[in-house]
C-alpha positions as CSV (number, residue, x, y, z in Angstrom):
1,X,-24.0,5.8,15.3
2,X,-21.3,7.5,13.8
3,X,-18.7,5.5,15.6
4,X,-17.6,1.8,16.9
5,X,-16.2,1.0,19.8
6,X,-14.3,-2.6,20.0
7,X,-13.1,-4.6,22.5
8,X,-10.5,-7.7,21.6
9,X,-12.0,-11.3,20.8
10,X,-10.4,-14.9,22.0
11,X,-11.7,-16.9,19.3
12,X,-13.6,-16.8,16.1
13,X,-15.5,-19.7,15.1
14,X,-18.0,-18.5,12.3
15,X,-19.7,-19.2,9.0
16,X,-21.6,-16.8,7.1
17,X,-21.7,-15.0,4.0
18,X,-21.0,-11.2,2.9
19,X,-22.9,-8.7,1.0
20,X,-22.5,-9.0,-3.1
21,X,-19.6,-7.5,-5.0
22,X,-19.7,-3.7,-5.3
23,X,-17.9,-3.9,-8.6
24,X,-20.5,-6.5,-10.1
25,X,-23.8,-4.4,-8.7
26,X,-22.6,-1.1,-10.5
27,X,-21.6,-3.3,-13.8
28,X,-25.1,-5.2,-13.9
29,X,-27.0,-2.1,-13.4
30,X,-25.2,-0.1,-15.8
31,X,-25.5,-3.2,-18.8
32,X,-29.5,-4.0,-17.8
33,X,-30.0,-0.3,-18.1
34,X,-28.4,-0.1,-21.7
35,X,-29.5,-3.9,-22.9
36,X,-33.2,-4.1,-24.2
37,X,-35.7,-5.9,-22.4
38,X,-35.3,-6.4,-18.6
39,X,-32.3,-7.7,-16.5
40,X,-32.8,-9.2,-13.2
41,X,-29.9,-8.8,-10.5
42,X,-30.0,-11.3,-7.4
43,X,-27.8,-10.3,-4.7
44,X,-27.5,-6.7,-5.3
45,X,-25.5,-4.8,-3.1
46,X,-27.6,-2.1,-1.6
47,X,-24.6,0.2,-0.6
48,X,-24.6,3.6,-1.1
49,X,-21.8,3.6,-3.8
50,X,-24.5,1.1,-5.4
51,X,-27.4,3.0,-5.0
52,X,-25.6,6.1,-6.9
53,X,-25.4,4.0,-10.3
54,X,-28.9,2.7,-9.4
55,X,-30.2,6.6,-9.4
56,X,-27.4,7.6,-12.2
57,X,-29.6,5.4,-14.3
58,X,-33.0,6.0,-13.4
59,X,-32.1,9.6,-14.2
60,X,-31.3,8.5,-17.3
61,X,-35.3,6.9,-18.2
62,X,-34.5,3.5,-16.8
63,X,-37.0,2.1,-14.8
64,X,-35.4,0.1,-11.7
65,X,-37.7,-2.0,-9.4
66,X,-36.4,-3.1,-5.6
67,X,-38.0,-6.5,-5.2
68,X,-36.3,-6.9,-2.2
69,X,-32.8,-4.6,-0.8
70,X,-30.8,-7.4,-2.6
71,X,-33.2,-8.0,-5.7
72,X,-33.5,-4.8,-8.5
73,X,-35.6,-5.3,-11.8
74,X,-34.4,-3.3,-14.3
75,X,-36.2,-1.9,-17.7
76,X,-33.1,-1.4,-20.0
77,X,-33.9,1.5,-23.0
78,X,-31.3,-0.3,-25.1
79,X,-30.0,2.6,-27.1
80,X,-32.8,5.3,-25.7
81,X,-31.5,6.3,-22.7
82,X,-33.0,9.9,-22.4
83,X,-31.2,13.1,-21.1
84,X,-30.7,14.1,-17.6
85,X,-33.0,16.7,-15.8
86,X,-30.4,17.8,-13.8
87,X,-26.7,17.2,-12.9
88,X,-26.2,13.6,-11.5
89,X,-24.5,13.0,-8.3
90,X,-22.2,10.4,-7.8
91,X,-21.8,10.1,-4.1
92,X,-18.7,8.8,-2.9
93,X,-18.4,6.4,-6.2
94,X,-15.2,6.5,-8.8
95,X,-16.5,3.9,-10.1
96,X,-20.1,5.3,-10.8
97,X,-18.5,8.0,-12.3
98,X,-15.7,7.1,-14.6
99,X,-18.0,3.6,-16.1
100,X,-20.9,6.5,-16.0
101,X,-18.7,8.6,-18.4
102,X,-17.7,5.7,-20.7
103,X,-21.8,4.8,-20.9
104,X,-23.2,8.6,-21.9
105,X,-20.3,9.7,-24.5
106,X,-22.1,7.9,-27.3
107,X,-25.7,9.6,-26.3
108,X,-26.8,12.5,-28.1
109,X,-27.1,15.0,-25.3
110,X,-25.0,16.4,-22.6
111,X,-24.5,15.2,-18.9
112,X,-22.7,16.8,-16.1
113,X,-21.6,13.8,-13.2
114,X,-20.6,15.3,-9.6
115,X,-19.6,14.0,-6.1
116,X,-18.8,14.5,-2.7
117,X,-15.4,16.4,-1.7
118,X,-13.6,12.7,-1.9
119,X,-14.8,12.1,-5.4
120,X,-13.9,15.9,-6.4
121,X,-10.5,14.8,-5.5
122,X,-9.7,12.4,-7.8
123,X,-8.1,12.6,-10.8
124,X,-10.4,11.5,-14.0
125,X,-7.7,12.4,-17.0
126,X,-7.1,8.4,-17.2
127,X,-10.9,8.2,-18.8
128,X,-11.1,11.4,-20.4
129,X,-8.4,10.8,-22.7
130,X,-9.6,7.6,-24.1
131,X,-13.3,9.2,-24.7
132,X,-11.7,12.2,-25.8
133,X,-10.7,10.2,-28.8
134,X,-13.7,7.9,-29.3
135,X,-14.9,11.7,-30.1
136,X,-16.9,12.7,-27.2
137,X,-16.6,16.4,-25.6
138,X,-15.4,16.1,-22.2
139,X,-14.7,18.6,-20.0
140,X,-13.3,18.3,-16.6
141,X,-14.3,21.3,-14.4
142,X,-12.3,20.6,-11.6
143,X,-8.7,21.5,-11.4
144,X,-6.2,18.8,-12.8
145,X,-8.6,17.1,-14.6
146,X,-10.9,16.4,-11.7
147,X,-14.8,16.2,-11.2
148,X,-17.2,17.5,-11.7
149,X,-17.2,16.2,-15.5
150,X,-19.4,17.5,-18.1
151,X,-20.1,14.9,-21.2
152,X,-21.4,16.0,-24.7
153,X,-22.2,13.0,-26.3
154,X,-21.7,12.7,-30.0
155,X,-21.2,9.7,-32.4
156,X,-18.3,7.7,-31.4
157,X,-15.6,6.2,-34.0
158,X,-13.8,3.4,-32.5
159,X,-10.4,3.9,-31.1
160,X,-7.1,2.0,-31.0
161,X,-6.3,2.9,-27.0
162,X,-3.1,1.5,-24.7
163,X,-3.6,2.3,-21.0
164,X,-0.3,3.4,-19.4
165,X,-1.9,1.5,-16.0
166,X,-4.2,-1.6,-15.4
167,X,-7.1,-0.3,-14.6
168,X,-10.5,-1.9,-14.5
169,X,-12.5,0.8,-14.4
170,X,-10.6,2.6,-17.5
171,X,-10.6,-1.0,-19.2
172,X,-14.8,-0.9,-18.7
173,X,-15.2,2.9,-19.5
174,X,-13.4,1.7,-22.8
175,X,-15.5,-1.2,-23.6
176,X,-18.7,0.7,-22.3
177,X,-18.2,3.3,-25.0
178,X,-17.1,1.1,-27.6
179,X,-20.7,-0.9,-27.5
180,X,-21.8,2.7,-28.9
181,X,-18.8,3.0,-31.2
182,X,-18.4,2.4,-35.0
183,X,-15.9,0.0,-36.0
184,X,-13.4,-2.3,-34.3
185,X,-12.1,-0.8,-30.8
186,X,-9.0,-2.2,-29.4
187,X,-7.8,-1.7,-25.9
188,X,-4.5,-3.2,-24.3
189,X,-3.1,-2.7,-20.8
190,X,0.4,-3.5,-19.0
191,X,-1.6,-6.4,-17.1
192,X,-4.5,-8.2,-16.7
193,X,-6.7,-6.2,-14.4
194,X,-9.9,-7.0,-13.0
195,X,-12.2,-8.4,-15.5
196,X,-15.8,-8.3,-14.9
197,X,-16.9,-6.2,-17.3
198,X,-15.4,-8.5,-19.4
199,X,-17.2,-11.9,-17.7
200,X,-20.5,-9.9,-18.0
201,X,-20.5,-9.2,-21.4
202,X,-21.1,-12.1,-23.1
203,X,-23.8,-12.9,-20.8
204,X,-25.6,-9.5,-21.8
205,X,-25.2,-11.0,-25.7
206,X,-21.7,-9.1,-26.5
207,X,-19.2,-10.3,-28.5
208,X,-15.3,-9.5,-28.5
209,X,-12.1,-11.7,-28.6
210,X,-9.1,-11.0,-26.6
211,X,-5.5,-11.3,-27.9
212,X,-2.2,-11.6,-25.4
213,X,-3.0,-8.1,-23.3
214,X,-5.8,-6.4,-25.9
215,X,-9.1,-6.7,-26.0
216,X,-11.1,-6.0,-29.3
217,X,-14.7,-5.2,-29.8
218,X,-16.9,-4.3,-33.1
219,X,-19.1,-2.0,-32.6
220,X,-21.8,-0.9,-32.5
221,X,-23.6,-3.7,-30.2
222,X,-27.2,-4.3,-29.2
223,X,-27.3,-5.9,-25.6
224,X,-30.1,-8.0,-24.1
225,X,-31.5,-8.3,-20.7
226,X,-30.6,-11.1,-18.7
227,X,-30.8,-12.9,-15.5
228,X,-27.8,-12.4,-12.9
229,X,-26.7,-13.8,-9.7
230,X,-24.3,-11.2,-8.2
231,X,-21.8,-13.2,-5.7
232,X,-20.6,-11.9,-1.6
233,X,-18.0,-9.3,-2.6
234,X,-14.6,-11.1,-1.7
235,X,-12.8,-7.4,-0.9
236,X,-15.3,-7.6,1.8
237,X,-14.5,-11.2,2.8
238,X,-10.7,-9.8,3.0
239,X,-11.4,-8.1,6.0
240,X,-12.4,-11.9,8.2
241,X,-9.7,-13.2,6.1
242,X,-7.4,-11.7,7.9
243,X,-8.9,-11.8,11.2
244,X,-9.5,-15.3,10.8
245,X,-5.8,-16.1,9.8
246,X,-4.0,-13.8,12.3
247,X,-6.5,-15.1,15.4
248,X,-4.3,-18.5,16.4
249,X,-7.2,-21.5,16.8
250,X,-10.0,-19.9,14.7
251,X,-12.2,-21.3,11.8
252,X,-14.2,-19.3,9.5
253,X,-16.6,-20.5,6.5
254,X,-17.9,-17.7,4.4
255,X,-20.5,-19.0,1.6
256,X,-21.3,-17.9,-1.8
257,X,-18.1,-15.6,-2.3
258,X,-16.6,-14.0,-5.7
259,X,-13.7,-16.1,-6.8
260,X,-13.0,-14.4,-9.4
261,X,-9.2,-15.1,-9.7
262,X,-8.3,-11.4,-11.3
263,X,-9.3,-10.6,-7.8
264,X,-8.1,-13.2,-5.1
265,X,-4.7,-12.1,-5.4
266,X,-4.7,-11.7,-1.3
267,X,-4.9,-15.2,-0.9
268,X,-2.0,-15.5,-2.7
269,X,-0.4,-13.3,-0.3
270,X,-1.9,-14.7,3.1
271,X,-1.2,-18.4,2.0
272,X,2.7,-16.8,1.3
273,X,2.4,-16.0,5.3
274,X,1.7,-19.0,6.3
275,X,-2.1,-18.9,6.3
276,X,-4.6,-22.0,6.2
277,X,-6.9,-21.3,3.3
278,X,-8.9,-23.4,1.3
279,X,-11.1,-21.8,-1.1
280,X,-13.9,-24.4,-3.7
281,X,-15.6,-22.7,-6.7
282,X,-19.2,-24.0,-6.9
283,X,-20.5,-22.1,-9.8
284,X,-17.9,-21.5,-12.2
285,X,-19.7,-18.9,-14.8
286,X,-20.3,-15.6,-15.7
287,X,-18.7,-15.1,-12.0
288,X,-16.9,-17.8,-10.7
289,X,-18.5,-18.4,-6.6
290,X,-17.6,-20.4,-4.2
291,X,-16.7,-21.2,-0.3
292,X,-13.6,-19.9,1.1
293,X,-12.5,-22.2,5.0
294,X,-9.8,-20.3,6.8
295,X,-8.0,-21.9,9.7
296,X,-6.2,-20.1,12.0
297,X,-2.7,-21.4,12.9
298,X,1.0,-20.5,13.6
299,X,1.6,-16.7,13.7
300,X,2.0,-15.2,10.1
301,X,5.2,-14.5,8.6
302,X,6.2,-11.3,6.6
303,X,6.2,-11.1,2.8
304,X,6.8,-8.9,-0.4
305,X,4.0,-7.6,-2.1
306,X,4.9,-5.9,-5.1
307,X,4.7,-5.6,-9.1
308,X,2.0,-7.6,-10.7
309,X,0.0,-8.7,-8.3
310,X,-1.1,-4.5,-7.0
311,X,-3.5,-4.1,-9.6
312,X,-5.9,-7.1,-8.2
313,X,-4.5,-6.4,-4.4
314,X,-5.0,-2.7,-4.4
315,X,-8.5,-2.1,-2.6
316,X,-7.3,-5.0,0.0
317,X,-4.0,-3.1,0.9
318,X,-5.3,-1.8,4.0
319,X,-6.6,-5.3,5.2
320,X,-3.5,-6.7,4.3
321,X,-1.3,-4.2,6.4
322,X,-3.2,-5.4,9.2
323,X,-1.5,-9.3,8.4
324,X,1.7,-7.6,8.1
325,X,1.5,-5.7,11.5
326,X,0.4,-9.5,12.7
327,X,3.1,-11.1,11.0
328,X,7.0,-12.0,12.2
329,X,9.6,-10.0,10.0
330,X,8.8,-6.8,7.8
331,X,6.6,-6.7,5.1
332,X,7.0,-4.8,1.7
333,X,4.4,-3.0,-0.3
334,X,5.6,-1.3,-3.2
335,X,4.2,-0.2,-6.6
336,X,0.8,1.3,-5.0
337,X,1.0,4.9,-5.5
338,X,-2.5,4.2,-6.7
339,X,-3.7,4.1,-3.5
340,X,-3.1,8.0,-2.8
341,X,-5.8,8.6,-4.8
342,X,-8.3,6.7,-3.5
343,X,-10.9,7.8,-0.8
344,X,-8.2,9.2,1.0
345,X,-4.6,8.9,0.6
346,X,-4.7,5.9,1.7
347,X,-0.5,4.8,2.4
348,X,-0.8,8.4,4.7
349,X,-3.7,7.3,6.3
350,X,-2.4,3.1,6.9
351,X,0.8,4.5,8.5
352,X,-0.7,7.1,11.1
353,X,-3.1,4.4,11.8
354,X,-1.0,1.3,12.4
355,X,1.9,3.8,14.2
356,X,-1.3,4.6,16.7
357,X,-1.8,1.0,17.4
358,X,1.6,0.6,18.2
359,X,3.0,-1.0,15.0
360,X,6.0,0.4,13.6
361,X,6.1,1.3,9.9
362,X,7.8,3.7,7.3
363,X,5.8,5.4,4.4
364,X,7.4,5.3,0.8
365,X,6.3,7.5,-2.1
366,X,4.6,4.1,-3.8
367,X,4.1,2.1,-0.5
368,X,5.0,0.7,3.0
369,X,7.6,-1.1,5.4
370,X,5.4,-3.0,8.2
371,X,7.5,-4.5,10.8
372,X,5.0,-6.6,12.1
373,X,5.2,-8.9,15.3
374,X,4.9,-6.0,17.8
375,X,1.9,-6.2,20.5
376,X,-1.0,-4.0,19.5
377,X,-2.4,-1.7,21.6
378,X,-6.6,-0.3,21.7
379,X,-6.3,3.2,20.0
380,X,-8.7,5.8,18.8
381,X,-8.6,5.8,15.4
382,X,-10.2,8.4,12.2
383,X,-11.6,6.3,9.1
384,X,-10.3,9.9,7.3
385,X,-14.2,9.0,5.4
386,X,-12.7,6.0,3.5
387,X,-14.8,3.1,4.3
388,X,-12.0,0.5,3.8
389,X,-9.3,2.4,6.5
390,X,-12.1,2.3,8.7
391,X,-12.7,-1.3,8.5
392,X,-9.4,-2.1,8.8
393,X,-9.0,-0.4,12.3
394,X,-11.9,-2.2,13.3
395,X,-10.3,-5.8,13.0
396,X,-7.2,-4.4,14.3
397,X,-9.3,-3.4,17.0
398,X,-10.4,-7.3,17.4
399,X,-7.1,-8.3,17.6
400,X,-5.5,-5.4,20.2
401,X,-5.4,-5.2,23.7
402,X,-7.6,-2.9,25.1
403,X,-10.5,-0.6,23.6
404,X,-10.6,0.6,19.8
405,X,-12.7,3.5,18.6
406,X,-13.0,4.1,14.9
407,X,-14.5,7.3,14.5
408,X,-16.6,8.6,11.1
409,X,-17.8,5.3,10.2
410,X,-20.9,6.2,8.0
411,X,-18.7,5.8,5.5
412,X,-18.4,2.2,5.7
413,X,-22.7,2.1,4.3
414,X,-20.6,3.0,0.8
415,X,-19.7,-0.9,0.5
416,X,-20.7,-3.0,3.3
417,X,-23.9,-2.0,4.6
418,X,-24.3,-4.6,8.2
419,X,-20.5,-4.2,8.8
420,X,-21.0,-2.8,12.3
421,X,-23.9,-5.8,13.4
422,X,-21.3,-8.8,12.6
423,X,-18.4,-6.8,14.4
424,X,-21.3,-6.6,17.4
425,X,-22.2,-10.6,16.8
426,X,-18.2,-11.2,16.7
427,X,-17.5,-9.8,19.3
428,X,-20.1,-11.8,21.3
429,X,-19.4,-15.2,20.1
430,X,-15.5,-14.4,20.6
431,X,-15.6,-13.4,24.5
């Protein structure tokens, strides 16, 4: 099925958990294939933006066991990963990519990294540069510094690098390439962006200090396998957040979740709106896990989301423009051009989307004005192949009067694989 069809839901009264964190499946696979010995990953998202750094690596000479969907072995070669047989493709997956890049640029042979036409679209200059200097040859074929990428590794000298933008994933391609560097690396970015490569490290047996906004890492490093329980993946948790919070009367318990405060940052919003949240870490290390209770109350009420708090907000945008169409008053987003670069431009895609449900809203160049409040109304909706926009139409659609259909939903197997069975068992328990 290509498709969902949604009809609206009185209540939700719910506890259950969500498939592990995307952005801590890539990372674990990437380390255990680079540590020696073998790394074992519990809770392993089997998405397809997952299983695209799985394959990267196996083409690479790791061997990677699935003891169960959620369960993957892994063989690391330490420093021997071997050269490619042919061009490896990155699916749908930035991520796989541009961490990929940061991994190879220290190996002594050359690898070429593809995608699909969403991946060729965006722009890969942000990690280029920085490997550029660590001495790698890096050449991006597209036009404007876009994919496909080819990588001739070489030695790498470690590199003294300030991001313009806080940015995870060129934070990690740094740090990836600077376990293969000589000498003392130092990267510092405007804020503190998501830190898992960060969290991981140490539990992998690398060493670096941190100092105000910089990071700083001697290389090179030997890493050893490990054992590693991968938490539910709280940017999809966002998406019952917000259902949970805008649907007056509801309760929701979701169990083992990612805490990770570098990327809660929409709970800081929500509770801004009004919303009952209570979240409880229960294991506090290398990834802090826990139990998030939301109880929906009063309706939501508008508020500014800007500045700081974007770079750990920025893949739950389109989830929270749903709470803003739900919410009295009009809500600002601002300082998330990002977000045109994404799967699809993604501010583009939120406006037509929520306008088609009846909410008005005004694009900017760097984000939105949601006036929120308005009754929504069932639409038929196009995920534009970005599994996020997609999911947020569907709990739109849960909340709307009428009949949803959100078309071109395979895309949604990228991250939450089982998205469209709890939207079915939802929407049963909520008639």
């Amino acid at each position: 099925m290509n498709h969902l069809e949604i009809r609206p839901i009185r209540k939700l009264d719910a506890e259950f958990s969500v498939p592990g964190d995307k952005s801590i499946s890539h990372r674990g696979i990437m380390l255990g294939g680079i540590a020696a010995g073998t790394t074992r990953l519990r809770g392993f998202l089997p998405g397809e933006d997952c299983l695209s750094t799985l394959h990267a690596l196996q083409a690479l000479g790791c061997r990677i066991d699935r003891v169960s969907p959620d369960e993957v072995l892994i063989e690391g070669r330490g420093a021997k990963l071997l050269a490619p047989a042919e061009p490896i493709d990155c699916g749908n997956s930035g991520t796989t990519m541009r961490l990929l890049a940061g991994v190879v640029a220290g190996y002594p042979f050359t690898t070429r990294l593809f995608g699909d036409a969403s991946l060729s679209r965006r722009p890969m200059a942000r990690v280029a540069d920085p490997l550029r200097k660590f001495g790698a040859n890096l050449v991006c074929e597209g036009p404007e510094d876009r994919p496909p990428l080819a990588i001739r590794g070489t030695p790498l000298k470690a590199i003294d690098f300030t991001s313009q933008v806080a940015s995870a994933q060129v934070k990690s391609c740094v740090l990836l390439a600077a376990l293969h560097a000589t000498g003392k690396t130092t990267f510092t970015e405007p804020s503190l962006s998501r830190d898992h490569t960060e969290r991981l490290l140490p539990a992998f047996g690398a060493s670096f200090r941190t100092e105000k906004k910089s990071l700083i890492l001697h290389g090179p490093q030997r890493l050893e396998g490990t054992e590693l329980d991968v938490p539910g993946d709280f940017s999809s948790a966002a998406f019952w957040l917000v259902l949970a919070a805008g649907l007056p009367g509801s309760r929701l318990t979701l169990r083992k979740v990612g805490l990770n405060p570098t990327r809660t940052a929409l709970i800081s919003a929500l509770l801004r709106m009004g919303a009952g949240i209570m979240e409880k870490v229960e294991q506090p290390t290398p990834e802090p896990m826990g139990t998030i209770t939301v109880m929906g109350g009063e309706r939501l009420k508008a508020t500014p989301v800007a500045g700081k708090e974007i770079p750990n907000l920025i893949d739950e945008i389109p989830i929270l423009a749903v709470a803003a169409a739900l919410a009295e008053g009009t809500t600002e987003i601002r300082d998330a051009s990002e977000l045109r670069h994404k799967e699809s431009d993604r501010l583009a895609v939120i406006t037509k989307n929520l306008r088609l449900f009846g909410v008005p809203v005004e694009e900017k160049p760097d984000g939105l004005l949601i006036e929120g409040g308005c009754p929504l109304v069932g639409a038929e909706v196009d995920s534009h192949g970005d599994h996020r926009i997609a999911m947020s139409a569907a709990i739109l659609g849960l909340l709307a009067k009428g009949k949803t259909v959100v078309k071109d939903t395979s895309c949604i197997e990228t991250s939450y694989p089982g998205f469209a069975k709890q939207i079915a068992l939802i929407q049963e328990l909520g008639r």
